[in-house]
N, C-alpha and C positions, 0 to 999 in steps of 0.2 A: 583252711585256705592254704593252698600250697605255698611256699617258700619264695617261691620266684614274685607272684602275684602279690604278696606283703611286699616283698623289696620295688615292686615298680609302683604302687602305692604312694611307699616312703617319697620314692624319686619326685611324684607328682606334687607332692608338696612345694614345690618349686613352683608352681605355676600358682597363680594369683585363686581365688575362693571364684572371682564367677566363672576363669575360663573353666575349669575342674567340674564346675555344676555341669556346664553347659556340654565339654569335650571333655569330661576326665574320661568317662566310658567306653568311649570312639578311641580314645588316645590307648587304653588300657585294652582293650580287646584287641591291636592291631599289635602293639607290642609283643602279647601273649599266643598268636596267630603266628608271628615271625620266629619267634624264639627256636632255636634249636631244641634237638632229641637230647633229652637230661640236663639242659642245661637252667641251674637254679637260684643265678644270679644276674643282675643284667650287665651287659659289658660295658667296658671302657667307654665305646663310643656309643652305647646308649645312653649310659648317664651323661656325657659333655653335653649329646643332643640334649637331652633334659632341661639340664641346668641353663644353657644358652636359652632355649625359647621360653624357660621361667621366667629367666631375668627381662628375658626381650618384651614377654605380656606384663611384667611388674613395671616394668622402667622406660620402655620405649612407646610414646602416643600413637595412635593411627593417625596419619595424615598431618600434612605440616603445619594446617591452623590447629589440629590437636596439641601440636608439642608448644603451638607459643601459648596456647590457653594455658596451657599447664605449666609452662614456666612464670608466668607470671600471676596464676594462683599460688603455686608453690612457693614464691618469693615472697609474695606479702605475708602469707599464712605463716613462712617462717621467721620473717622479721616480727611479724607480732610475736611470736610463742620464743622469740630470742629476748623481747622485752619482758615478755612474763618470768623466764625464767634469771633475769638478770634482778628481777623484782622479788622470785622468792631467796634468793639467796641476801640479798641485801636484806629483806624481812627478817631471815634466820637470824642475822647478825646484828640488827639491831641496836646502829649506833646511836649512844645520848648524845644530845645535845649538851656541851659542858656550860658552867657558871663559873668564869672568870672575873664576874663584875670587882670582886675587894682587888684582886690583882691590877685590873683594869687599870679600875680608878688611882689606886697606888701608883702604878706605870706613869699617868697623865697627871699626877698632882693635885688634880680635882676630880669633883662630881662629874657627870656627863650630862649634856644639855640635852640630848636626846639618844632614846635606843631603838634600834631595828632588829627587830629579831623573827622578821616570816618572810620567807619567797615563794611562799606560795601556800594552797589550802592542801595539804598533805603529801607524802614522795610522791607521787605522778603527777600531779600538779607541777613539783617543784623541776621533777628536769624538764619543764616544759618553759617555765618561767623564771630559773635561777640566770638564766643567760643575759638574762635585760639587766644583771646587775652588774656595775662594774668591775666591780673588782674580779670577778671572774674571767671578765673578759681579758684582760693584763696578767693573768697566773702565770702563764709564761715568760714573760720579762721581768718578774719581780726577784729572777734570782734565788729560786727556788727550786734544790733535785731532789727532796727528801718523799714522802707519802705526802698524797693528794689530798686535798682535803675534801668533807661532804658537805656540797650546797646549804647548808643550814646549821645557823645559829645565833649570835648572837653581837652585833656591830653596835660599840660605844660610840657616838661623838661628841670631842668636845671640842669648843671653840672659843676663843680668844684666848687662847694660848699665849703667854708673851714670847714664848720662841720655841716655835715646834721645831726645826730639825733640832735641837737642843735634846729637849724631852726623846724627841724619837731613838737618835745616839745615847742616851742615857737607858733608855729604854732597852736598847742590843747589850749595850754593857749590864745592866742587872740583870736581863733573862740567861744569858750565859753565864754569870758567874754562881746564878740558883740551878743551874745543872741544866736550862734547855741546850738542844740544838740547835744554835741561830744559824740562819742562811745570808747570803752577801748584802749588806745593806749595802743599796742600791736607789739611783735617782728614780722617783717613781713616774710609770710613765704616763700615768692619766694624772698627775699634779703638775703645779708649774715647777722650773728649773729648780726650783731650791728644797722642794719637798721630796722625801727619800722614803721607803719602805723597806720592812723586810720581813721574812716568815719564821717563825719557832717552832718545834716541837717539843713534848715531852710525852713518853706513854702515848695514848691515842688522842692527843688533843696535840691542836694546833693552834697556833695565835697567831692574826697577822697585826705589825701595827703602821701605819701609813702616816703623813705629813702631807695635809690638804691645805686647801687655802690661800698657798703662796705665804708660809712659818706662819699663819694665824689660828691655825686649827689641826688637830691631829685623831686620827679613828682608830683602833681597835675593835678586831672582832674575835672570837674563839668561834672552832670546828672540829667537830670528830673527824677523825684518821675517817676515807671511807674505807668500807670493810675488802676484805680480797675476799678473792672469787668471784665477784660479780662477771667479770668478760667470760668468765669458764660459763656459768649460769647460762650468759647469753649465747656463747658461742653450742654448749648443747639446747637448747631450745630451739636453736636457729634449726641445727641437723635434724633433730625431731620432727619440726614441721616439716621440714623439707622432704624427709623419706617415705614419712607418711601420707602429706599431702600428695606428692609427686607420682606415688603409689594410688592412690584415690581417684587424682588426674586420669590419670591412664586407664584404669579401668572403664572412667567415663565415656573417655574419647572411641576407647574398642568399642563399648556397646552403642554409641553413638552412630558409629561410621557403619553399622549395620540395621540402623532405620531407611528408612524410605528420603529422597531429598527434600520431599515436602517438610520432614520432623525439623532434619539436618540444617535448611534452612532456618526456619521457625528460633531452634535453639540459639541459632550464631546470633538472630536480630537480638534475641531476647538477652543474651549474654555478655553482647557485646559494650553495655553499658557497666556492667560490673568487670570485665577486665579493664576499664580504660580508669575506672575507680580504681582498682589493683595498681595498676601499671602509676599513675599520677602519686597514688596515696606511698608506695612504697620509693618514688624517688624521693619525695619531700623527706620521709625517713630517714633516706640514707642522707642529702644534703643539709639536714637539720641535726645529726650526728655528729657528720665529721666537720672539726672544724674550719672555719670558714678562711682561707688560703688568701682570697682577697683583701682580705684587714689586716694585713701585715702591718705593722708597726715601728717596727726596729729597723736598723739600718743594714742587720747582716742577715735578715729573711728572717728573721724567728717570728712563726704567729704567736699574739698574744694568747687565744683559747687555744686551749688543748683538750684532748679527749680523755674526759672524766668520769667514770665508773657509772655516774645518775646518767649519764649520757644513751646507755646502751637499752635503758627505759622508754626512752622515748618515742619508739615505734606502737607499744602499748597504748603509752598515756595519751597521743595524740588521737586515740580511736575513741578513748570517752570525754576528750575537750572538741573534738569536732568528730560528731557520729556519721556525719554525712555517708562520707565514703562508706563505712562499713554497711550504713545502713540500704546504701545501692547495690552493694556487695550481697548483701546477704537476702534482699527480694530477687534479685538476677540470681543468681543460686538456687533458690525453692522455686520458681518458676521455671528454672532448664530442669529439676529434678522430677518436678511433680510433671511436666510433658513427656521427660523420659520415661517414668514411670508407668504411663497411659500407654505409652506409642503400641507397645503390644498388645494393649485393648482394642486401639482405633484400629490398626490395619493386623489383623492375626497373620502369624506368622511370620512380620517381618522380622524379628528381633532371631531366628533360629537360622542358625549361620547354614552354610553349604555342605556337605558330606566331603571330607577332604580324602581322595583313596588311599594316601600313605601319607603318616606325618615323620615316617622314621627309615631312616635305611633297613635295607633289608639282609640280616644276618645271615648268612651261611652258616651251613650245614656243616659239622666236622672241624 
């Protein structure tokens, strides 16, 4: 194979796998047609050409209902696979659940009257359902800039207390003087006026202990540090889906836009119920992430949630607590693929584009 013919080959690589099936040889013969006397590389402005209409068949949709299908395939697809990867990273890391109960109870001077220790039925569960607890929802105003803590562990209460901010203040003063890092103890803001909170660390555990009741009652809970990396996790899984999916899109929408109107039609009815499942499924995502702006609490804007590492799971977990969506998603999907599939059985030779006479400037000679 001569040299020039390898090298425009290479260049074709640039272009997506079906247009190459379908044009690589039209494209390759027209190039090798134009080419100059001895010349055994392709020029400059061959390859820009190349590279531009690669990228244009890999990354630009046919037609403008093409590009919003595909932006909002591409969205959900990459919010999910931003939650799975924010979920193997947390996996990797592998926070325990710590046992503070001897400290606990030392802290409180007594037993505890009761313990809570589940939000839910495993990590995808839990960032779906740690939010309905409160204390998380107040992280923010409790006076705390140290590592975040992970949705899950272990919340003592005890009650009849004869004087919790007592206990509580005692409680800041012994965790610092045993080496934690205590944070500002601070009027708590889901207890009444007299009851105070505040947050500890040591190593990957955290302890929060709070003053409920109106001084009759005082909780403690312990938390693992959550792990880092999780927002990296998410933030490459998100890209992932997106260049892949968006790539995928697009291939769709080409070979689409070269059926007959009748397919064209057919696929948009049939489709259109898994994008508006896309479009619905990935706001709720994104508004169930970020925290909620409205619940402001404080007097100087601060929300009380904030945006917590389990958090970025949530696009995942809400696909196996409610399947619905996925599950319209995923029959409007095998139903536009398996019609695209056919179309070039039903009507032959729709799917075989047009003979294009030149897809490339024409070099001179010398």
């Amino acid at each position: 194979m001569p040299e020039l013919e390898r090298s425009y080959r290479r260049w074709l690589w640039a272009y997506p796998a079906f247009y190459r099936r379908e044009r690589g040889l039209e494209i390759l013969t027209t190039l090798l047609d134009s080419a100059g006397p001895g010349q055994t590389r392709p020029s400059r402005g061959e390859v820009a050409y190349l590279l531009l209409m690669g990228l244009k068949y890999r990354f630009v949709p046919a037609h403008w209902t093409g590009a919003i299908a595909t932006v909002l395939v591409a969205v959900w697809v990459a919010l999910v696979l931003g939650g799975g990867g924010a979920l193997a990273v947390w996996a990797a890391a592998d926070p325990q659940k710590p046992d503070l109960a001897v400290l606990s109870d030392t802290l409180a001077g007594q037993a505890p009257t009761s313990v809570d220790g589940a939000l839910g039925d495993g990590l995808l569960d839990t960032s779906i359902t740690y939010q309905a607890a409160g204390v998380f929802q107040t992280f923010g105003l409790e006076g705390w800039s140290g590592s975040f803590p992970a949705p899950f562990g272990e919340t003592r209460f005890y009650d009849g207390v004869a004087a919790g901010p007592a206990v509580v203040t005692d409680a800041h003063r012994s965790l610092a003087a045993a080496g934690w890092t205590t944070g500002e103890l601070r009027p708590s803001p889901s207890g009444a006026e007299t009851d105070q909170v505040f947050w500890a660390q040591r190593g990957g555990v955290l302890i929060r202990v709070a003053g409920v009741g109106d001084r009759t009652a005082v909780e403690i809970g312990a938390f693992p540090v959550e792990p880092g990396g999780v927002p990296a996790g998410a933030i490459a899984g998100f890209a992932i889906g997106l260049v892949v999916t968006w790539q995928l899109m697009t291939a769709a929408t080409h070979r689409i836009a070269r059926t007959p109107w009748s397919t064209r039609r057919l696929i948009l009815l049939i489709g259109l119920p898994g994008l508006a499942a896309c479009a619905a499924n990935s706001v709720d995502s994104v508004l169930s992430m970020v925290p909620d702006l409205d619940a402001i609490i404080d007097s100087a804007g601060v929300p009380g949630r904030v945006l917590m590492a389990v958090d970025y799971m949530y696009p995942l977990a809400s696909q196996l607590a409610a399947p619905l969506a996925v599950g319209i998603i995923a029959i409007s999907a095998m139903c536009c693929a398996a019609l695209l599939s056919t179309a070039g059985q039903l009507w032959p030779g729709s799917a075989v584009p047009q003979a294009v006479p030149q897809v490339v400037p024409q070099v001179e000679e010398g």
